[in-house]
C-alpha positions in Angstrom: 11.6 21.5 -22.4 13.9 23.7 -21.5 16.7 21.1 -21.3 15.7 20.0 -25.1 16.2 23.9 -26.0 19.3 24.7 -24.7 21.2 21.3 -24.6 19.4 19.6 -27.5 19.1 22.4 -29.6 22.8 22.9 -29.7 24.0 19.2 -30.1 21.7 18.4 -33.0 22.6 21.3 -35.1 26.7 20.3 -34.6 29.5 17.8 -35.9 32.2 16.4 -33.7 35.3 15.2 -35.4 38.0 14.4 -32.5 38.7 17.5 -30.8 37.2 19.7 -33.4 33.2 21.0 -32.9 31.8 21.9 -36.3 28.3 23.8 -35.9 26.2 26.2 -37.7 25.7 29.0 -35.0 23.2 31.2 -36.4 21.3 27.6 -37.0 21.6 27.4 -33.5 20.7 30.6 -32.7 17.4 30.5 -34.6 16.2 27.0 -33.5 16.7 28.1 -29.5 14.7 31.3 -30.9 12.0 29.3 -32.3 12.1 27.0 -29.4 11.8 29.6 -26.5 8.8 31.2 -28.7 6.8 28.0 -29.0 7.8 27.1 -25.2 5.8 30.9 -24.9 3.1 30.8 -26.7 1.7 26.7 -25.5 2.7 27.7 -22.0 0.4 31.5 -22.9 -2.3 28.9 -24.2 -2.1 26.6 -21.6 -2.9 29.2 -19.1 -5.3 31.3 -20.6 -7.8 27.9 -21.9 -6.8 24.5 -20.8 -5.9 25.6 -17.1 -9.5 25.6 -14.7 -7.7 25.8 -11.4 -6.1 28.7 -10.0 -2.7 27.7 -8.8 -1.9 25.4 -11.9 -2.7 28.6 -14.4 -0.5 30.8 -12.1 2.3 28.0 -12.4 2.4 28.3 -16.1 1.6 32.1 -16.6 5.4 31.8 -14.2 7.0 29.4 -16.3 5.7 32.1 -19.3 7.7 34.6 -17.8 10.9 32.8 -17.6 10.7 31.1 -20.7 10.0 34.8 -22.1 12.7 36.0 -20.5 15.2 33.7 -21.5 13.7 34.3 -25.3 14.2 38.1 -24.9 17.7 37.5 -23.8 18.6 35.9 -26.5 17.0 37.7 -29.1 19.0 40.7 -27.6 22.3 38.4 -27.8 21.4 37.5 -31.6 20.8 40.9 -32.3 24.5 42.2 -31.1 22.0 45.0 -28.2 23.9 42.2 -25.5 27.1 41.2 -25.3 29.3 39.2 -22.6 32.6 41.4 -23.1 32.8 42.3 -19.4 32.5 38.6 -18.4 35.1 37.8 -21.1 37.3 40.2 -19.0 36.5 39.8 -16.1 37.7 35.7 -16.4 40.7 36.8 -18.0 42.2 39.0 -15.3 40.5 36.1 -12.8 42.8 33.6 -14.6 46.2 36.2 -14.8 45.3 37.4 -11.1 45.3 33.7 -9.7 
């Protein structure tokens, strides 16, 4: 699932022509939103009724808290509270240094 959001996600909702990537990114945005929040809440459900056994509830409650942490990422990135500035830097003086 978390292939499908982040790879998927991002090469449905864009157009290719040659060398030139045309793509809606607040679509993009929004849909990995949406997709991260229902990866939550069935992995939330699974856990809390389908799930008898111990060690497969605890395996999902885990993969709630990584799927939740990667959808409060980037609802902090589509919200401007996160931005990647310093890594922008940091590979530019990378790239001038070497």
């Amino acid at each position: 699932m978390l292939v499908v959001i982040l790879i998927g996600v991002p090469a449905i909702t864009s157009a290719r022509f040659g060398s030139l990537r045309l793509s809606s990114a607040p679509k993009v945005q929004l849909l990995t939103l949406w997709g991260l929040g229902l990866a939550v809440a069935c992995n939330s459900s699974a856990a809390l009724w389908l799930m008898k056994d111990r060690k497969d509830r605890t395996l999902f409650w885990k993969w709630t808290f990584v799927f939740g942490a990667l959808l409060a990422i980037e609802y902090a990135y589509y919200n401007g509270w996160l931005n990647f500035n310093w890594l922008k830097q940091t590979l530019h003086w990378a790239q001038n240094r070497f």
